[in-house]
DRENDO-1510 file (C-alpha; in Angstrom, 1 decimal, always signed):
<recs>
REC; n; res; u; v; w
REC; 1; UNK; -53.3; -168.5; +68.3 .
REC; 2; UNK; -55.6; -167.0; +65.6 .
REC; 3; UNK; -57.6; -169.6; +65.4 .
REC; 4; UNK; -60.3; -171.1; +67.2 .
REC; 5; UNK; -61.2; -175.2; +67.7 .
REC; 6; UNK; -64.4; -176.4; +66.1 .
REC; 7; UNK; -65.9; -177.1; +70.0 .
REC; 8; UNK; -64.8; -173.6; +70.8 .
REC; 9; UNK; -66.3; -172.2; +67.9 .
REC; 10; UNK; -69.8; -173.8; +68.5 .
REC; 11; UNK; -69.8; -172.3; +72.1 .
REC; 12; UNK; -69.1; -169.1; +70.5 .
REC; 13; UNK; -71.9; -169.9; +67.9 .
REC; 14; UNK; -74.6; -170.6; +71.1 .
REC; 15; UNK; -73.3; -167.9; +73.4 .
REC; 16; UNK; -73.7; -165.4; +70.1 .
REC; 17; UNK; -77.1; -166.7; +69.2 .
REC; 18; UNK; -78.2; -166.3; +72.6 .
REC; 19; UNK; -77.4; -162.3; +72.6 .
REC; 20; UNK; -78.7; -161.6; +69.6 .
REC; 21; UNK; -82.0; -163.7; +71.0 .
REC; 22; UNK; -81.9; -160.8; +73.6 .
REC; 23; UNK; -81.3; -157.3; +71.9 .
REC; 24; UNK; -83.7; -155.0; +72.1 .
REC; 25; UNK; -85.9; -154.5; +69.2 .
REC; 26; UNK; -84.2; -150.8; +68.7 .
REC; 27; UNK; -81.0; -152.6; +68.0 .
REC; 28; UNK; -82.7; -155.3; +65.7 .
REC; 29; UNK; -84.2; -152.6; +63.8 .
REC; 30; UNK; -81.3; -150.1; +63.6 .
REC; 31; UNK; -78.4; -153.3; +62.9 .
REC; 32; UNK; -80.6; -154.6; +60.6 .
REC; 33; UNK; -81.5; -151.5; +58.6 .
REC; 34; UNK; -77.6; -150.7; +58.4 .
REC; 35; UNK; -77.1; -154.7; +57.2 .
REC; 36; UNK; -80.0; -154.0; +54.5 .
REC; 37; UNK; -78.0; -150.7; +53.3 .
REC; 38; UNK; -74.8; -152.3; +52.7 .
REC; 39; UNK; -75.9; -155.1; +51.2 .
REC; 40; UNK; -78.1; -152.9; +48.4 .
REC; 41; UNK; -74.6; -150.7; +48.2 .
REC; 42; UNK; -72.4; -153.4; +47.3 .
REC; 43; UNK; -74.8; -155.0; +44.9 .
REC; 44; UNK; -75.0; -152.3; +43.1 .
REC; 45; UNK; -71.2; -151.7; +43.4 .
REC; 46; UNK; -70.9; -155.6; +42.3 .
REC; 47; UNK; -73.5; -155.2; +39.3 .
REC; 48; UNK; -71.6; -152.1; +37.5 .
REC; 49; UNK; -68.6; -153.8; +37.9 .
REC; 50; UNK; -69.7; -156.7; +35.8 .
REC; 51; UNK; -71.5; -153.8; +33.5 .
REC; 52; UNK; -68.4; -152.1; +32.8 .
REC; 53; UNK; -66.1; -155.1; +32.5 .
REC; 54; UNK; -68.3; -157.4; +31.1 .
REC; 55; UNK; -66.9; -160.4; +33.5 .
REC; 56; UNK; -69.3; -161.1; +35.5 .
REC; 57; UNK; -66.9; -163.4; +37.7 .
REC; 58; UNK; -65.3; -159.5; +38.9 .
REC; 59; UNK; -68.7; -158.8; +40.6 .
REC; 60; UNK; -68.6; -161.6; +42.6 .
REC; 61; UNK; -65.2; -161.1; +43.5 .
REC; 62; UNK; -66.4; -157.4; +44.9 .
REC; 63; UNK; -69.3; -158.3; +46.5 .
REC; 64; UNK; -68.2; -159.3; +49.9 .
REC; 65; UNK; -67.1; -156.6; +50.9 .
REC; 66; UNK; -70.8; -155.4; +52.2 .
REC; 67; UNK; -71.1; -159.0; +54.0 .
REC; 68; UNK; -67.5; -158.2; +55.4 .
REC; 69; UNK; -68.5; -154.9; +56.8 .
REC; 70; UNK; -71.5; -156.6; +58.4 .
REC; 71; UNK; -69.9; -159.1; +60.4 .
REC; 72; UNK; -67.0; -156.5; +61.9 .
REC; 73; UNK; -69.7; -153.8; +62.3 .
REC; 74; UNK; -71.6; -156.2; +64.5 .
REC; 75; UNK; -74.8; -155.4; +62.5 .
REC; 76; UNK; -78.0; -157.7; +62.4 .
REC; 77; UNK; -78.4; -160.0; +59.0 .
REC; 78; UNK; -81.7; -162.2; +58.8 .
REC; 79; UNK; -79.5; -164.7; +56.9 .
REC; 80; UNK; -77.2; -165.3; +59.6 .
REC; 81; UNK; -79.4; -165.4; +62.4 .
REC; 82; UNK; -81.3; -168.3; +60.6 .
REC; 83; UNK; -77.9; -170.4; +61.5 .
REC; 84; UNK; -77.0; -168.9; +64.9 .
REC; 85; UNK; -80.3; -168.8; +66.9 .
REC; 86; UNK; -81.6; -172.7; +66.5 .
REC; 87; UNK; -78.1; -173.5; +67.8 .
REC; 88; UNK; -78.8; -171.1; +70.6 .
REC; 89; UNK; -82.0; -173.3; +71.3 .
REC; 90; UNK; -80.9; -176.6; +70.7 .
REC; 91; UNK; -78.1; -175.5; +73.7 .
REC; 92; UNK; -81.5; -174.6; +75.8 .
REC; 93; UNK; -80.4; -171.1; +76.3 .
REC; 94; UNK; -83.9; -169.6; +74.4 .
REC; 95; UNK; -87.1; -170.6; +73.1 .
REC; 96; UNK; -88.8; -170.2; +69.9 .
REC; 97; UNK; -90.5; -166.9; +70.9 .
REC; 98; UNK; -87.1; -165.2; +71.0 .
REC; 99; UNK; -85.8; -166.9; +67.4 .
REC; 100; UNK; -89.3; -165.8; +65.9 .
REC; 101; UNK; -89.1; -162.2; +67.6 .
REC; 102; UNK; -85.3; -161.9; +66.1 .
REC; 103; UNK; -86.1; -163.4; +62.4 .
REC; 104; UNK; -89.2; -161.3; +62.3 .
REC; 105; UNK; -87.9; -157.6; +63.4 .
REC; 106; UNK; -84.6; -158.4; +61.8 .
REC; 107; UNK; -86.1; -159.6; +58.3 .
REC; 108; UNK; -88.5; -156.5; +57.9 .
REC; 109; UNK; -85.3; -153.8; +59.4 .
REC; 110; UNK; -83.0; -156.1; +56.5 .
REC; 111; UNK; -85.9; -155.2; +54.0 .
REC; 112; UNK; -86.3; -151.2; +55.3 .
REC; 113; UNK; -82.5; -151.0; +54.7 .
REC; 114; UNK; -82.6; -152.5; +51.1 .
REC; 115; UNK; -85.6; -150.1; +50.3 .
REC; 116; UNK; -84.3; -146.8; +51.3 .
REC; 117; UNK; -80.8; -147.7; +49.7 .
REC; 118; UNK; -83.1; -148.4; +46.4 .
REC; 119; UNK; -84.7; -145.2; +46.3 .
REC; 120; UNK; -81.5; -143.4; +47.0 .
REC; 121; UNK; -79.4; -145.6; +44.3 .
REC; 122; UNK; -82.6; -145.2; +41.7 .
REC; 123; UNK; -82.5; -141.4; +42.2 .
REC; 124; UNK; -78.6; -141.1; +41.8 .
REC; 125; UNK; -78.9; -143.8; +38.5 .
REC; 126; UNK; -81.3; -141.5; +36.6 .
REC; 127; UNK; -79.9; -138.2; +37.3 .
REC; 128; UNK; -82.7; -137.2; +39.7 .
REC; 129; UNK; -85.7; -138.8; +37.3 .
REC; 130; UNK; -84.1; -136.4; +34.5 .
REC; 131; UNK; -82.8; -139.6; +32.1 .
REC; 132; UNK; -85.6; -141.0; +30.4 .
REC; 133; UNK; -84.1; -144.7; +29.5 .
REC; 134; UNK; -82.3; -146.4; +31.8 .
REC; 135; UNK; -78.3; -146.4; +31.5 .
REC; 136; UNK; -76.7; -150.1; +31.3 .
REC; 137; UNK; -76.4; -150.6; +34.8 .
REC; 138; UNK; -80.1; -149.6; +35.8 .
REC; 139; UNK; -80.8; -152.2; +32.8 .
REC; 140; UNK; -79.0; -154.6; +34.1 .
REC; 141; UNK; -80.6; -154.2; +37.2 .
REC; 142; UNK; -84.3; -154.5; +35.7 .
REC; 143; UNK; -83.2; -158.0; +33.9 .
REC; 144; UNK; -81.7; -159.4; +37.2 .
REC; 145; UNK; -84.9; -158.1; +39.1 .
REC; 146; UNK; -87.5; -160.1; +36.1 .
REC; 147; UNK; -85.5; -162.9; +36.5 .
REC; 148; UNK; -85.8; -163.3; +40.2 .
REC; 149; UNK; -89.4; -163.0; +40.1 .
REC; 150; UNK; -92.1; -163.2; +36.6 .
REC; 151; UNK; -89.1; -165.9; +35.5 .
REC; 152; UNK; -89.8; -167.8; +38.0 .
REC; 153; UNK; -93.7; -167.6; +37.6 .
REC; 154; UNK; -93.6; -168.6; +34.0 .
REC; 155; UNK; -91.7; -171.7; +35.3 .
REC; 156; UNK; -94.7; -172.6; +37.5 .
REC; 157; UNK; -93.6; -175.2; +40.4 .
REC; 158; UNK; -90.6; -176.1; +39.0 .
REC; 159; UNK; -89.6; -172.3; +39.6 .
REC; 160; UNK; -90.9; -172.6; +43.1 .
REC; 161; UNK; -88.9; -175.4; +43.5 .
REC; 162; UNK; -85.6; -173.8; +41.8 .
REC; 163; UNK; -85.4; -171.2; +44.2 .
REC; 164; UNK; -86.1; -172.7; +47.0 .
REC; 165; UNK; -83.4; -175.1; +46.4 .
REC; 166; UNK; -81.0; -172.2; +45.5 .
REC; 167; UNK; -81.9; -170.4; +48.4 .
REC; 168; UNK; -81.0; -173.6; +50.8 .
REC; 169; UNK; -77.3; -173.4; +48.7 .
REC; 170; UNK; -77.0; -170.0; +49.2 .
REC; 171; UNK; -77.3; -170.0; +52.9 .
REC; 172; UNK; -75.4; -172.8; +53.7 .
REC; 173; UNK; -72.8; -171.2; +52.3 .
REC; 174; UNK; -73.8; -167.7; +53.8 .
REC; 175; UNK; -73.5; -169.1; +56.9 .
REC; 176; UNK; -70.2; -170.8; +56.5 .
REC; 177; UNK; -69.2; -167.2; +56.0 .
REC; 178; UNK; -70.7; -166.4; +59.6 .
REC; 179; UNK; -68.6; -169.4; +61.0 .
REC; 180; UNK; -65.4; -168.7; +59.3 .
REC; 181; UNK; -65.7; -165.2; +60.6 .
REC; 182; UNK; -65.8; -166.6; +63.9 .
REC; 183; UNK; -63.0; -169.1; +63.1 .
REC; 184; UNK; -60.6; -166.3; +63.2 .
REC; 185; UNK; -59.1; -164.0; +65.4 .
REC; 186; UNK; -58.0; -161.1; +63.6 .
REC; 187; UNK; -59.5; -158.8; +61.3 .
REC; 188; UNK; -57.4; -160.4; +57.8 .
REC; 189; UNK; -58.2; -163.5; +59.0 .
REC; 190; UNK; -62.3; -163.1; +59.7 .
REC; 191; UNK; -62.3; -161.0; +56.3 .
REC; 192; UNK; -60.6; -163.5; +54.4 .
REC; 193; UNK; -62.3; -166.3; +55.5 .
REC; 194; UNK; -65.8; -164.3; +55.2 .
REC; 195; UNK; -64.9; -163.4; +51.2 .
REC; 196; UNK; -64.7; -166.7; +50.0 .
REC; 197; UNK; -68.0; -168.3; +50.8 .
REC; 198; UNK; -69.7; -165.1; +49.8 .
REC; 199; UNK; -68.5; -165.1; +46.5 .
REC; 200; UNK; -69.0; -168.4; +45.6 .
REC; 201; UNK; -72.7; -168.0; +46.4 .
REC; 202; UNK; -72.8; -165.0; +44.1 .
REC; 203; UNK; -70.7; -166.9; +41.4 .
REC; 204; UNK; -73.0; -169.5; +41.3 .
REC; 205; UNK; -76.2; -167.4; +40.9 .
REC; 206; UNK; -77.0; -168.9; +44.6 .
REC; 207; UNK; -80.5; -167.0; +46.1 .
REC; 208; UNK; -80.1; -164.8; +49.1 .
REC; 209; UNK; -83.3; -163.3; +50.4 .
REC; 210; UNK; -81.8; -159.7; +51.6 .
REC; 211; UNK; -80.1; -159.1; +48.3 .
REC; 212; UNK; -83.4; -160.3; +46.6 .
REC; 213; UNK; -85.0; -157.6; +48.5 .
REC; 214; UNK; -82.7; -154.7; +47.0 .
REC; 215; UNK; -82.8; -156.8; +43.6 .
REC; 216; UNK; -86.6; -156.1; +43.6 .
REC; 217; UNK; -87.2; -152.9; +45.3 .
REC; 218; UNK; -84.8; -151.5; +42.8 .
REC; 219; UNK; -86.0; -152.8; +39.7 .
REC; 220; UNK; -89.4; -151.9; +40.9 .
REC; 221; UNK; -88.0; -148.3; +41.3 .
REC; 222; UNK; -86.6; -148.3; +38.0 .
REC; 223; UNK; -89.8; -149.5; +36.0 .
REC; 224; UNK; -89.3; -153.0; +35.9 .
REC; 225; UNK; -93.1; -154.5; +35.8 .
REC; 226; UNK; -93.0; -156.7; +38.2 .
REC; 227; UNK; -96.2; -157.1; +40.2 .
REC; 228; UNK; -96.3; -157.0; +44.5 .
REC; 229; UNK; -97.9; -160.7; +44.1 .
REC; 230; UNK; -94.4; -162.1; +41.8 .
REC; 231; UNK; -92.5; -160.6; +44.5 .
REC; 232; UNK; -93.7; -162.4; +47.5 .
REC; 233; UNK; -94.9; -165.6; +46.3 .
REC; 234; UNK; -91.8; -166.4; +43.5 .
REC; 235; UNK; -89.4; -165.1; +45.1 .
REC; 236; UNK; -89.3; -164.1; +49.1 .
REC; 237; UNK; -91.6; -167.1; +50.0 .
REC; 238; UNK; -89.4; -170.2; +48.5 .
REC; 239; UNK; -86.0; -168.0; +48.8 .
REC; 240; UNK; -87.1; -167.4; +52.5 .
REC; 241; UNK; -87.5; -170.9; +52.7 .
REC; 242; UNK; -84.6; -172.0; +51.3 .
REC; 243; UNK; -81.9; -169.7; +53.5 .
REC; 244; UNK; -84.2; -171.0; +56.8 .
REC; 245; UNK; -83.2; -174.8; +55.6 .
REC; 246; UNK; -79.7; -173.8; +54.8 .
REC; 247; UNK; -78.5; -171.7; +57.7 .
REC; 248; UNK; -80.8; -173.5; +60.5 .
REC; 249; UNK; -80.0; -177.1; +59.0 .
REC; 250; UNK; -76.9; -177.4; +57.2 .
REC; 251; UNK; -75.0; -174.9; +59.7 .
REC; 252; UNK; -76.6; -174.2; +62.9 .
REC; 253; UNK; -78.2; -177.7; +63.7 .
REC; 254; UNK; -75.4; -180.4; +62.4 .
REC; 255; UNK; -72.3; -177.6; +63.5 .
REC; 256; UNK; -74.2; -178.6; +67.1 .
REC; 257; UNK; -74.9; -181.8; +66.4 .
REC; 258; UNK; -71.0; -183.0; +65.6 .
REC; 259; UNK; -69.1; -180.4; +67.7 .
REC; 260; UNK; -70.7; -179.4; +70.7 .
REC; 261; UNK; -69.1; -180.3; +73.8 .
REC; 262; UNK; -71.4; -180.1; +77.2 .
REC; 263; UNK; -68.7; -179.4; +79.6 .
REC; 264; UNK; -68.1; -176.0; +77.4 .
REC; 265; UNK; -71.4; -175.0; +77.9 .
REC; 266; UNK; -71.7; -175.5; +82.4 .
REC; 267; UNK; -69.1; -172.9; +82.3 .
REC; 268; UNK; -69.5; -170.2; +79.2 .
REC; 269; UNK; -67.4; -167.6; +78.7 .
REC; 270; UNK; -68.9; -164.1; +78.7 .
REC; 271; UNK; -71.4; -162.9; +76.0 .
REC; 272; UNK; -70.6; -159.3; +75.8 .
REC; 273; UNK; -66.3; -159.5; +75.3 .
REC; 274; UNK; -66.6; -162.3; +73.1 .
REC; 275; UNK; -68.6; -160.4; +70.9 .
REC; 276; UNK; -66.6; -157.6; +70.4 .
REC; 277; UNK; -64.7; -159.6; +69.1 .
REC; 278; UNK; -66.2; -161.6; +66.6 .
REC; 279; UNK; -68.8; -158.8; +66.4 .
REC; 280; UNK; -71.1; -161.2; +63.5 .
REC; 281; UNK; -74.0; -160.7; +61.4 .
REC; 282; UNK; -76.6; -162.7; +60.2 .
</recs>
């Protein structure tokens, strides 16, 4: 059947967790570079949709597609692994070291991705540095980068606090994605079941720390004046936050709590075949 059982799927979720616990970090750092790319590529892709159409809800719509390609690529997304490693530990098959190891590498090989993907985008958006003003899209780009960081300054706490909270949304929902991509068998079904979440999250104007990065880098890139200080305190610290809450609490700690099933985990089924086939990110 393609479909698997919610105690299945939590096995799945630990046995996952646990492999990526163990990659080397030349895997952490060449998946997650690749998951930084294609995150930056279909931002872009999603913001001159909504440039040229003027409906913004067709963005959203396009957006998954980078998400998709991450989970049946079987790169590494920080997001992701923020939901699948605690499981992982609460099963006792690693220790914090491992989860902090993973995050760590992962996070800054997510952020490397989104920056090389920025200069390359920035580049092909003003003609080489030959376009003096930036064209709609790069403007739009610059706006959405502001309001993800000296916004949220002038707001103070309460900005803090916004984000933060948005970031705990986005990554419950993020993570759903991971888990529906695990639900199915097949590729329509763990692409399908993947787009949904994602583009509610981006519908909602839901914070996501790896898209944040591209946000930012690019607008940077572009000229937006935005300081390195607006950056990392408005935005990364209380998004980073937020998507820890939402994938470790919401998803990875009570999908354990109500569904795991102790006789599933004495006798595991093998790491390596199960995931080639639900090959995830995050």
């Amino acid at each position: 059947m393609d479909y698997t059982a919610p105690p299945e799927l939590v096995a799945t979720m630990i046995q996952v967790g646990e492999s990526k616990a163990r990659l080397p970090i030349k895997d952490l750092i060449i998946r997650g570079f690749y998951s930084g790319a294609l995150l930056g590529l279909a931002t872009t892709f999603a913001v001159t949709i909504m440039v040229q159409t003027k409906i913004p809800i067709l963005g959203a719509l396009v957006f998954p597609w980078g998400f998709v390609a991450i989970v049946l690529f079987g790169m590494e997304l920080v997001t992701g692994n923020f939901a699948l490693l605690p499981a992982a530990m609460m099963a006792g098959r690693i220790r914090w070291n491992r989860i902090i190891k993973n995050w760590l590498w992962v996070y800054l090989a997510n952020f490397l991705g989104c920056a090389v993907i920025a200069f390359l985008i920035s580049y092909s958006l003003t003609n080489g540095g030959t376009i003096p003003e930036p064209n709609p899209v790069s403007q739009k780009i610059i706006e959405i980068a502001q309001a993800k960081s000296t916004a949220v300054k002038a707001m103070g706490l309460t900005g803090f606090v916004l984000f933060l909270v948005r970031g705990i949304l986005c990554n419950w929902l993020v993570c759903l994605g991971v888990m529906f991509g695990m639900v199915s068998k097949s590729v329509t079904g763990k692409i399908l079941g993947c787009w949904l979440p994602i583009m509610v999250f981006v519908a909602l104007g839901f914070e996501h720390i790896v898209v944040n990065m591209f946000f930012l880098t690019e607008g940077v890139m572009l000229g937006a004046p935005i300081s390195a200080s607006d950056i990392v305190f408005w935005d990364f610290l209380p998004v980073t936050l937020g998507n820890i809450i939402g994938g470790a609490f919401f998803v990875g700690a009570l999908f354990y709590l109500t569904h795991n099933q102790k006789e599933q985990l004495r006798s595991p089924q093998p790491i390596e075949p199960m995931l080639e086939s639900t090959s995830l990110n995050r």
